[in-house]
Short mmCIF file of the C-alpha atoms (twelve columns), coordinates in Angstrom:
data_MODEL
# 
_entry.id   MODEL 
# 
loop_
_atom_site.group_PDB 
_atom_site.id 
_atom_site.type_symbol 
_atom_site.label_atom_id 
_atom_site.label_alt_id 
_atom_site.label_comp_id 
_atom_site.label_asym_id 
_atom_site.label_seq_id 
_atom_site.Cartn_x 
_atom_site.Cartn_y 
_atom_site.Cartn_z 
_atom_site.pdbx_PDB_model_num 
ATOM 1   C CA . UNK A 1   57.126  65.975 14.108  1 
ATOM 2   C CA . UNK A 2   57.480  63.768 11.090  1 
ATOM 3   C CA . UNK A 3   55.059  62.892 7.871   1 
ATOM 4   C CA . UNK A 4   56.877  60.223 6.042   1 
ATOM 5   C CA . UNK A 5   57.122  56.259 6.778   1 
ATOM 6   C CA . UNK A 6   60.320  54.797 8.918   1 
ATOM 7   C CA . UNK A 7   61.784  51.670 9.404   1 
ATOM 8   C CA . UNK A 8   60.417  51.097 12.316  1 
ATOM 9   C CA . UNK A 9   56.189  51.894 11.420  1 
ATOM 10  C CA . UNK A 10  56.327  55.534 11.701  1 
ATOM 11  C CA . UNK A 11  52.864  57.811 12.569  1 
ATOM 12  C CA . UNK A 12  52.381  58.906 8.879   1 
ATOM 13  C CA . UNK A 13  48.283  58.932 9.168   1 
ATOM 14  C CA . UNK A 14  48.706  60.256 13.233  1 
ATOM 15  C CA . UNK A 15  51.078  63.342 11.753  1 
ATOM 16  C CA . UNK A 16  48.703  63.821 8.958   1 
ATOM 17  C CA . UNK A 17  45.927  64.477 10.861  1 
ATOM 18  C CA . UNK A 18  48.090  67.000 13.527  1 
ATOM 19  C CA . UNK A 19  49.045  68.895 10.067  1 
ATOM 20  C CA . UNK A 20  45.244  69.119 9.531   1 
ATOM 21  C CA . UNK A 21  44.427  70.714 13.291  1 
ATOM 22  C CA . UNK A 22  47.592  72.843 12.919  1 
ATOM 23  C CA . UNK A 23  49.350  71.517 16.242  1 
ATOM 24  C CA . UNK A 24  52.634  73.569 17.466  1 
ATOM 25  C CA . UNK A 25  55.410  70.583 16.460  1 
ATOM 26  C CA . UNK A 26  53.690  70.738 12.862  1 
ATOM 27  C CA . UNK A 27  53.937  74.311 12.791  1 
ATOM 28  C CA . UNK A 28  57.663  73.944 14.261  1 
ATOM 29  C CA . UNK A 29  58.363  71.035 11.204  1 
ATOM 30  C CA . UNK A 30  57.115  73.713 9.010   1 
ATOM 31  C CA . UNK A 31  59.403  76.560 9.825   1 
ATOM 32  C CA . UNK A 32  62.288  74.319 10.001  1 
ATOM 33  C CA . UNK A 33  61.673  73.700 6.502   1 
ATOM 34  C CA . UNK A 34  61.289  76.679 5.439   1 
ATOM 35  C CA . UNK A 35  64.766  77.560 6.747   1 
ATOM 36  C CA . UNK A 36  65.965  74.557 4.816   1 
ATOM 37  C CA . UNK A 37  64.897  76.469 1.945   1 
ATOM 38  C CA . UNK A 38  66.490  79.510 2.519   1 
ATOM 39  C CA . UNK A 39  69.521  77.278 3.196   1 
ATOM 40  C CA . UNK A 40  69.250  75.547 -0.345  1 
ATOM 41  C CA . UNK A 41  68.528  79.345 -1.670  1 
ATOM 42  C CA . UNK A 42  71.781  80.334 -0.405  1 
ATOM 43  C CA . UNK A 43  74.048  77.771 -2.126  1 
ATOM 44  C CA . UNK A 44  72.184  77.414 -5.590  1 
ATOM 45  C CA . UNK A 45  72.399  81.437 -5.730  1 
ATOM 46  C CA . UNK A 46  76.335  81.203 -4.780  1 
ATOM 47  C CA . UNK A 47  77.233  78.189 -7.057  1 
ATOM 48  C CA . UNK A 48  79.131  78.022 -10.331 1 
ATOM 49  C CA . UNK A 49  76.890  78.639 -13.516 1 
ATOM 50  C CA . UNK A 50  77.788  75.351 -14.553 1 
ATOM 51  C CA . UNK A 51  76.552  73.578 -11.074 1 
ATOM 52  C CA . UNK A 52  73.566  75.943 -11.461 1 
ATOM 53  C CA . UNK A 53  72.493  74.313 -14.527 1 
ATOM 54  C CA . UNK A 54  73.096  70.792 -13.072 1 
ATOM 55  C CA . UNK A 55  70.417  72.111 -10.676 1 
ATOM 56  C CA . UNK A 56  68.253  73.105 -12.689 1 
ATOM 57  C CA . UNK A 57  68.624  70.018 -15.091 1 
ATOM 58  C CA . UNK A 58  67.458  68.170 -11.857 1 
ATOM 59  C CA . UNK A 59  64.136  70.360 -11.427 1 
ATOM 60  C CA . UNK A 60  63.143  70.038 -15.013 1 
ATOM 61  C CA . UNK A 61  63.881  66.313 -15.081 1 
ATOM 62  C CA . UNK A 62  61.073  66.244 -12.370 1 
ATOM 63  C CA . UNK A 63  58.663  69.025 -14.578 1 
ATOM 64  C CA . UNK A 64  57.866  66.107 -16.812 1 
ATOM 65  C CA . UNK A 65  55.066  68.178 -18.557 1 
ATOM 66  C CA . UNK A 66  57.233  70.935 -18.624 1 
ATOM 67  C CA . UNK A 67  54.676  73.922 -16.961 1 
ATOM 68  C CA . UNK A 68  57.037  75.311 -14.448 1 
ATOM 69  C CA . UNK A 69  56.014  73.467 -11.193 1 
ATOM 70  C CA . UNK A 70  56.349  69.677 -9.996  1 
ATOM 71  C CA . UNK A 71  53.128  67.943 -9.090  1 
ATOM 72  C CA . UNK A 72  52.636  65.041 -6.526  1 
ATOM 73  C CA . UNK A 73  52.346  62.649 -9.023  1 
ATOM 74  C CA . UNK A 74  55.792  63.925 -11.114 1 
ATOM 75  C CA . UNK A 75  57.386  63.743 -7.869  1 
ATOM 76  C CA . UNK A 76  56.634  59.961 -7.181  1 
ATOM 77  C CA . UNK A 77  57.562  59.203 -10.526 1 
ATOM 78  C CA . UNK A 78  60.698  61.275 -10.607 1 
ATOM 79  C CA . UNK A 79  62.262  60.099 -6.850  1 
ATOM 80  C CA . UNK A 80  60.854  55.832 -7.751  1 
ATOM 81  C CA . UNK A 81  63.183  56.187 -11.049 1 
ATOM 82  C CA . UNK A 82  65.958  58.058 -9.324  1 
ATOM 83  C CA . UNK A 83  66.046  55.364 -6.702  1 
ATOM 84  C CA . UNK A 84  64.763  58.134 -3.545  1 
ATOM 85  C CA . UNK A 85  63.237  54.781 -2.486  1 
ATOM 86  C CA . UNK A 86  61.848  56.696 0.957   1 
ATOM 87  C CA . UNK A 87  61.290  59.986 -0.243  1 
ATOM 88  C CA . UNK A 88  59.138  58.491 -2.315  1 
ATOM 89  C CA . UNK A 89  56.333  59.592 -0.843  1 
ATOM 90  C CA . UNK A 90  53.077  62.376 -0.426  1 
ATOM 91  C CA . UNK A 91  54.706  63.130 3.285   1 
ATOM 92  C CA . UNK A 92  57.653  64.308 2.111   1 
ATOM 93  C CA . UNK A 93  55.876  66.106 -0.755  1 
ATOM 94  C CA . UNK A 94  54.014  68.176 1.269   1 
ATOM 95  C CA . UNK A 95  56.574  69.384 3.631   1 
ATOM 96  C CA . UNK A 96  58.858  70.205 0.758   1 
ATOM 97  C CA . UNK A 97  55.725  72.377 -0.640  1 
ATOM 98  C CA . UNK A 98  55.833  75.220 2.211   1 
ATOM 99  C CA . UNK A 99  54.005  77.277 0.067   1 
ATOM 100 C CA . UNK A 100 50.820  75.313 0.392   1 
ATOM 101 C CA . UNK A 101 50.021  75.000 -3.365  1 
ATOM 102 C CA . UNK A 102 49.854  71.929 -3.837  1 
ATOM 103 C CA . UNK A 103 52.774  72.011 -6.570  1 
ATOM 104 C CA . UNK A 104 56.389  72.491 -6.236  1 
ATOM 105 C CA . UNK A 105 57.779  75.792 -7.218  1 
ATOM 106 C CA . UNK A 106 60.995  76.037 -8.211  1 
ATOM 107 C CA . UNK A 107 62.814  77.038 -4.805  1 
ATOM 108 C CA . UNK A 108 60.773  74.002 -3.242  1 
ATOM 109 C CA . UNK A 109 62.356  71.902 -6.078  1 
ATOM 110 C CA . UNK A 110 65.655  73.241 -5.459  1 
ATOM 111 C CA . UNK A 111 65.269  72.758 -1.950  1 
ATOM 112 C CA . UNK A 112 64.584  69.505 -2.367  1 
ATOM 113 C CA . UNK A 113 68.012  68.682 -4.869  1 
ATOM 114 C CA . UNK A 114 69.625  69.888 -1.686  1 
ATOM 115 C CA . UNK A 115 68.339  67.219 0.210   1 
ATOM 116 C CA . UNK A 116 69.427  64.480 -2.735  1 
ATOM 117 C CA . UNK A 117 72.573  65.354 -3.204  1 
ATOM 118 C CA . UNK A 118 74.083  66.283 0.342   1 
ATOM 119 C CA . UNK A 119 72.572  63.256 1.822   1 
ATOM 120 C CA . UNK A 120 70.489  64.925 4.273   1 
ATOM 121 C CA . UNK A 121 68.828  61.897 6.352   1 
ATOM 122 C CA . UNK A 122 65.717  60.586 7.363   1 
ATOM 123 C CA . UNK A 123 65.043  59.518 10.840  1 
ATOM 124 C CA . UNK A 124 65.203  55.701 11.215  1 
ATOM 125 C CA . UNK A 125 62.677  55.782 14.120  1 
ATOM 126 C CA . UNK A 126 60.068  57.810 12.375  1 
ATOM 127 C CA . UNK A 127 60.948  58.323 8.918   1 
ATOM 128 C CA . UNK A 128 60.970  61.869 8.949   1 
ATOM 129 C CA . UNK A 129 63.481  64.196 7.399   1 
ATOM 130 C CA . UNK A 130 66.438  64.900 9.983   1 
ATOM 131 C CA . UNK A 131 65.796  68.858 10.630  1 
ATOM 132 C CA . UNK A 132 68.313  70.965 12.949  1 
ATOM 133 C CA . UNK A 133 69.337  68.704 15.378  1 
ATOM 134 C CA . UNK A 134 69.551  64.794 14.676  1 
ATOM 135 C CA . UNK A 135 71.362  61.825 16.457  1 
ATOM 136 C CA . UNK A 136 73.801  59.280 14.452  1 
ATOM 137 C CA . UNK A 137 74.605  55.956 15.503  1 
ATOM 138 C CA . UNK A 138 78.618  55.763 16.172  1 
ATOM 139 C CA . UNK A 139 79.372  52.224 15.688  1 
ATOM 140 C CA . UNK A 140 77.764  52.291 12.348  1 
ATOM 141 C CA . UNK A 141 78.756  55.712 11.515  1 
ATOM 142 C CA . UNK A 142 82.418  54.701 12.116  1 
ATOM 143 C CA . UNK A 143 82.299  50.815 10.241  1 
ATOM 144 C CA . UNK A 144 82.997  51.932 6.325   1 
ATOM 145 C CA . UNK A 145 81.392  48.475 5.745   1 
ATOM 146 C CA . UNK A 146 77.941  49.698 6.454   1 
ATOM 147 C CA . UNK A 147 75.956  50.418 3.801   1 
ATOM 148 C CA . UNK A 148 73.737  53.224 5.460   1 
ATOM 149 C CA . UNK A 149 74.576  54.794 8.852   1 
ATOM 150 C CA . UNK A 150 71.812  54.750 11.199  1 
ATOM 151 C CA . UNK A 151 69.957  58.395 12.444  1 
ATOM 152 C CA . UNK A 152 67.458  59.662 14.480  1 
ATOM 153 C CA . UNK A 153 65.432  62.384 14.931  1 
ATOM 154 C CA . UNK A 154 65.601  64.386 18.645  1 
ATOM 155 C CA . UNK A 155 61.938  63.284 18.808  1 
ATOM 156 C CA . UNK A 156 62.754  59.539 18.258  1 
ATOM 157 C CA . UNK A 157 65.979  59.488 19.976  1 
ATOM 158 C CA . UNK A 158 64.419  61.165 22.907  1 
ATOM 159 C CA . UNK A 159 61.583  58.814 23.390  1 
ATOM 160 C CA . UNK A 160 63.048  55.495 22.149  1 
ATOM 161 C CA . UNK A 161 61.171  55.403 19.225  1 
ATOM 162 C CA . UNK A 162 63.261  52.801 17.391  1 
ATOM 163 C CA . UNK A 163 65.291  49.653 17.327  1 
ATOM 164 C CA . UNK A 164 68.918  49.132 17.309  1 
ATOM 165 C CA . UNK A 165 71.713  46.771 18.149  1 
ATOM 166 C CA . UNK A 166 74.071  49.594 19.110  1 
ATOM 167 C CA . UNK A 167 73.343  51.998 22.230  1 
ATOM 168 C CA . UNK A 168 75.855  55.362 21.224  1 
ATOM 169 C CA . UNK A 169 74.702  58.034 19.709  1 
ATOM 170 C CA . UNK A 170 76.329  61.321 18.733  1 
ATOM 171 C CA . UNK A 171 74.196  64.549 17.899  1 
ATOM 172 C CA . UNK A 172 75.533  66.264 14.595  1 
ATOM 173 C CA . UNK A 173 77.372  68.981 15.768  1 
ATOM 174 C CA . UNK A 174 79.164  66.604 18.515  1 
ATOM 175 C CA . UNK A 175 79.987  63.976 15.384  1 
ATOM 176 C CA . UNK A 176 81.513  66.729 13.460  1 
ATOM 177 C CA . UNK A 177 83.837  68.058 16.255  1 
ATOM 178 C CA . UNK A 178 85.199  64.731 16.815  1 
ATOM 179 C CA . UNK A 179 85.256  63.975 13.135  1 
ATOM 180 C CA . UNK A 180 87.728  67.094 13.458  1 
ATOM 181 C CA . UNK A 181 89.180  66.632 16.395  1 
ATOM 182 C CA . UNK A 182 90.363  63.108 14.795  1 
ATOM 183 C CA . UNK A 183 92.068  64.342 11.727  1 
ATOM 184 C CA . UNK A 184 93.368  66.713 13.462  1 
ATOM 185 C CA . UNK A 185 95.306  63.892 16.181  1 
ATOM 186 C CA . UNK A 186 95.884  61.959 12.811  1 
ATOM 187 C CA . UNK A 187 97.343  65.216 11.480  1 
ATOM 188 C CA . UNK A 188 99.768  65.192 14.605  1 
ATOM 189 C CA . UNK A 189 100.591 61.912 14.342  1 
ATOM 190 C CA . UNK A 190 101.899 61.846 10.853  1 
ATOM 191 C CA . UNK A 191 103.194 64.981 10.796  1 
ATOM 192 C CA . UNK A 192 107.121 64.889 10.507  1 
ATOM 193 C CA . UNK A 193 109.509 67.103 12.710  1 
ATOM 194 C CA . UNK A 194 110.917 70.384 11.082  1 
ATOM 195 C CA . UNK A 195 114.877 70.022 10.669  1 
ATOM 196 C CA . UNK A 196 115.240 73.904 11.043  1 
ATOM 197 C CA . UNK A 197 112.898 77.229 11.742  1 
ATOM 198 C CA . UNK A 198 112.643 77.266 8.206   1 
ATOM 199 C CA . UNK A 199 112.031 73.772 7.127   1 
ATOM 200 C CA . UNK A 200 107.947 73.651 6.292   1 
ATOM 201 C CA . UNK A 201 106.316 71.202 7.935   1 
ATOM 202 C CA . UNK A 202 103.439 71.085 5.131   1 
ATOM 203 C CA . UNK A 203 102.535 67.004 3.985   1 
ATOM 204 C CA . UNK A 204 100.173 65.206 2.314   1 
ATOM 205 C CA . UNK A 205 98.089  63.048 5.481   1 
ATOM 206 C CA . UNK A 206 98.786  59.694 4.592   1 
ATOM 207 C CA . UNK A 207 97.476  57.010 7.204   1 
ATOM 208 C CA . UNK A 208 99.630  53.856 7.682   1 
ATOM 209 C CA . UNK A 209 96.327  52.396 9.258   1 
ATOM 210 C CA . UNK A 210 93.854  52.875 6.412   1 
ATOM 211 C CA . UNK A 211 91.692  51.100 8.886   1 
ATOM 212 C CA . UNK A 212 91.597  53.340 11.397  1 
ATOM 213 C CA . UNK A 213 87.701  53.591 11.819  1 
ATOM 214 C CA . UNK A 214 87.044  57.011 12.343  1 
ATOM 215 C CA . UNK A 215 89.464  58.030 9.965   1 
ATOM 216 C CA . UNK A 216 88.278  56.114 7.226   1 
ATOM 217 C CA . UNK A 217 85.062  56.780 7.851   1 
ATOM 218 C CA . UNK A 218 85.244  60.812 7.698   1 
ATOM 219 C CA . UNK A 219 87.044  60.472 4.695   1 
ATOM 220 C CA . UNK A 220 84.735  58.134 3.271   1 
ATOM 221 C CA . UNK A 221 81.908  60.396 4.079   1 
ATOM 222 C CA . UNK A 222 83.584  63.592 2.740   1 
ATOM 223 C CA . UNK A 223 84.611  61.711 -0.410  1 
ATOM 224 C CA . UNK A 224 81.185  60.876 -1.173  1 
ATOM 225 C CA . UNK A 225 79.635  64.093 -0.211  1 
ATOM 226 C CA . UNK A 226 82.195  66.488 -2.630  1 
ATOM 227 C CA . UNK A 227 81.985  63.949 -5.631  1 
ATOM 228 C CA . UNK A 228 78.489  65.574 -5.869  1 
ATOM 229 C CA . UNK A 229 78.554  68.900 -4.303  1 
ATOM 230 C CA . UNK A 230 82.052  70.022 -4.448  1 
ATOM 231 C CA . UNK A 231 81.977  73.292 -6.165  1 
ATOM 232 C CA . UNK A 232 78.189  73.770 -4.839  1 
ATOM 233 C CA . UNK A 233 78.770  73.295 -1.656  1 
ATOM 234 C CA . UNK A 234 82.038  75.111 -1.013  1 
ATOM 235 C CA . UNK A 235 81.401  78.019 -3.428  1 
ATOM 236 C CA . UNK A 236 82.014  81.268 -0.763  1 
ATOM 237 C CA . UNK A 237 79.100  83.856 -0.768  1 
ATOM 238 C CA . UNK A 238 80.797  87.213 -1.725  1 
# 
């Protein structure tokens, strides 16, 4: 279930008041993001000092009065400068606080840095955060001219809670399997033939279609996603 405002209207005010009865999707939302913070845990523990710092730079950017936690109203303020248009919001707040405080500790800040900078996104049905599994349009995903790509929820998808020109949709784990499985034909394709059992076949993959949607578009997406996370996010956990 979801507690921030989508494109489409959203049920901010009819989620709020499921969070207040304690209903069994709210419960579910909750535990999902609590996972989400264990995930976040993981990589700032792993990363680089330096990226560590970058982290934390982030967090006490948001600490405006410097006391250790992030308050609702420092987190407005923080994600309306930043430009987190649509996380700018109480919904999002208090999922992020899993703790129930009211503030954000520092692992709920962390957690939500995570979020910012690996381009986790919200539902476009619903506005929710996209936990576990989510659905991605592939026309849009695939057309490097679109400035967002367009994703849903299993909730939203499942129901029809949105509206869209384009009718295919991909679940996560199926995009990334056929984002793989089409390097890997583009890897085939290019690859030139060995002269000899000992010739290397090693290359640099250079498309002569730089067009080629799918192509473009995974390396579009990767290119954005390890200008900001690169040594975070690929850091290996001894």
């Amino acid at each position: 279930m979801c507690f921030v405002q989508g494109k489409n209207g959203g049920f901010a005010a009819y989620c709020e008041g499921l969070l207040r009865r304690g209903c069994r999707n709210c419960a579910l939302y909750k535990e999902k993001m609590e996972d989400l913070q264990r995930t976040a845990k993981v990589y700032f523990d792993a990363a680089a000092e330096n990226v560590k710092q970058l982290a934390q730079d982030f967090v006490t950017e948001m600490d405006h009065d410097h006391d250790g936690v992030v308050c609702l109203s420092e987190f407005l303020s923080f994600t309306k400068v930043k430009g987190y248009v649509r996380m700018s919001n109480p919904y999002l707040f208090k999922q992020l606080n899993v703790s129930g405080t009211g503030k954000l500790s520092f692992d709920e800040a962390i957690t939500f840095f995570y979020i910012a900078t690996s381009a986790r996104p919200l539902c476009d049905g619903c506005g929710c955060l996209a936990l576990g599994m989510f659905f991605t349009c592939v026309k849009c995903f695939k057309d490097a001219g679109e400035a967002e790509t367009f994703n849903l929820c299993s909730d939203c998808f499942s129901h029809g809670n949105y509206t869209h020109p384009h009718n295919d949709f991909l679940d996560n784990f199926v995009m990334l399997e056929a984002m793989r499985r089409e390097l890997r034909q583009e890897k085939n394709k290019f690859q030139p033939p060995a002269t000899d059992a000992n010739t290397s076949t090693s290359f640099a993959i250079v498309p002569t279609n730089p067009s080629h949607a799918m192509f473009t578009a995974s390396y579009a997406f990767l290119s954005l996603f390890l200008l900001e996370n690169v040594e975070f996010m690929t850091k290996h956990i001894s």
